[in-house]
Structure formats: structure tokens, C-alpha cells
C-alpha positions in Angstrom: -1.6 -7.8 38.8 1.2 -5.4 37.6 1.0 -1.9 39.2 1.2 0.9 36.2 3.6 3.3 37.2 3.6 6.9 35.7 6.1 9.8 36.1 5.6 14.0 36.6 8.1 16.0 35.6 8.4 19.3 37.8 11.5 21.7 37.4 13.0 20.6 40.9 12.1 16.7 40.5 10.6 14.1 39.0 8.8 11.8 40.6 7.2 7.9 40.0 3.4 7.4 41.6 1.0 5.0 40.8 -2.2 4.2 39.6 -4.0 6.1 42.5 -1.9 9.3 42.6 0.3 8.1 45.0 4.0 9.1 45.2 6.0 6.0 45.1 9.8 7.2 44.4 11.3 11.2 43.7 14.0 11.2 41.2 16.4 14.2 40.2 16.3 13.4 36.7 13.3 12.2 34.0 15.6 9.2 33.1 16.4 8.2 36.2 12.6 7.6 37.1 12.2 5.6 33.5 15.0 3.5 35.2 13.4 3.0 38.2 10.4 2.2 36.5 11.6 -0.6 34.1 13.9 -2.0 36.9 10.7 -2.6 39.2 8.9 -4.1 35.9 11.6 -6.3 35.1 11.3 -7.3 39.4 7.6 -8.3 38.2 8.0 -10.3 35.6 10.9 -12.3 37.9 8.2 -12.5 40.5 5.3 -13.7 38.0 8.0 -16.4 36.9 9.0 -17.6 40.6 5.3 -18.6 40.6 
């Protein structure tokens, strides 16, 4: 089951946290985080594939 991932945009920081609320990653940047996010997407569709 794919995890959403969401981003919050502070002035400082933007980080990546999950369905729960949970911070997964802090990025400096809003499009770094939307990088972060499609690159661990992209890892779960490799992983749903493997299987």
C-alpha cells in the first residue's frame, strides 16, 4: 500500500510527512520536497514491480 506523502511550507523550511502527521524528511526549498516525493514514488512502483 503506497504511503501518501504531503508537504508544509513554513518560511524557514519545508517539510514532507505522511498520512499520520508525521515528519518524514525537512527540505530548504518547496521543490526540493516535490523531488523527494516523486523519487520515493517512483522507489514504489520499482518495488511493486520486483514483486
Amino acid at each position: 500500500m503506497p504511503n501518501k506523502l504531503s508537504i508544509v511550507v513554513y518560511p524557514s523550511e519545508t517539510i514532507v510527512i505522511d498520512q499520520k502527521g508525521k515528519k518524514i524528511v525537512s527540505c530548504p526549498t518547496e521543490k526540493e520536497a516535490m523531488e523527494y516525493i516523486r523519487e520515493q514514488e517512483g522507489s514504489e512502483d520499482n518495488e511493486s514491480q520486483k514483486r
